[in-house]
C-alpha positions, 0 to 999 in steps of 0.5 A, a space after each residue: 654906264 654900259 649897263 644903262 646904254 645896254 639897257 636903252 639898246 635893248 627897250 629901244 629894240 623892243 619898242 621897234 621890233 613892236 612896231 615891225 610886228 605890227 606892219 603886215 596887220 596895219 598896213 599890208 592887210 594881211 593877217 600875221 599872228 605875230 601881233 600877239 608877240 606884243 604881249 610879251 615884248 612890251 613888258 620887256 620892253 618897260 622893264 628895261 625902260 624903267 631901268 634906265 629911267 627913260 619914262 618916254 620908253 616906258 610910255 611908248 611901250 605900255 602904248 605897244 602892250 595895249 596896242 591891241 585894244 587901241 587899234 581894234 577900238 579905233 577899228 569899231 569907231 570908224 566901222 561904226 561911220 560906215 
C-alpha cells in the first residue's frame, strides 16, 4: 500500500514538474531549454503510472513526452493563418 501511494506521488510530481518546464516557453516567451528535460521525465513519469494502474497519468504524461511536437504543430497551424 505505501508503494502505490509513492508511486502515484512520484507520476503525480512528473506530471507537474512537466508543465513547470513548460511555463517560460509558453506563456513568458522566453526561451529555456529546459523544455528538453520532458524527454526524460514523461517516461518516468509512465513507468510510475503504469505501476500504479492509473492510465490517466499515463495518458497525461505520454501527452507531456510528445508535448514538443504538439505545440510546434499547433505553432505551424496558427502561423499558417497569418
Amino acid at each position: 500500500m505505501e508503494k502505490i501511494k509513492t508511486y502515484k506521488i512520484l507520476a503525480v510530481s512528473c506530471l507537474l514538474l512537466n508543465i513547470l518546464i513548460w511555463i517560460p516557453n509558453t506563456v513568458f516567451a522566453i526561451s529555456s531549454p529546459f523544455w528538453m528535460l520532458s524527454f526524460f521525465i514523461a517516461p518516468i513519469g509512465i513507468v510510475f503510472s503504469a505501476l500504479i494502474k492509473n492510465y490517466l497519468l499515463v495518458t497525461l504524461n505520454a501527452i507531456m513526452f510528445f508535448s514538443f511536437f504538439l505545440l510546434m504543430g499547433i505553432g505551424y497551424i496558427i502561423n499558417s493563418f497569418s
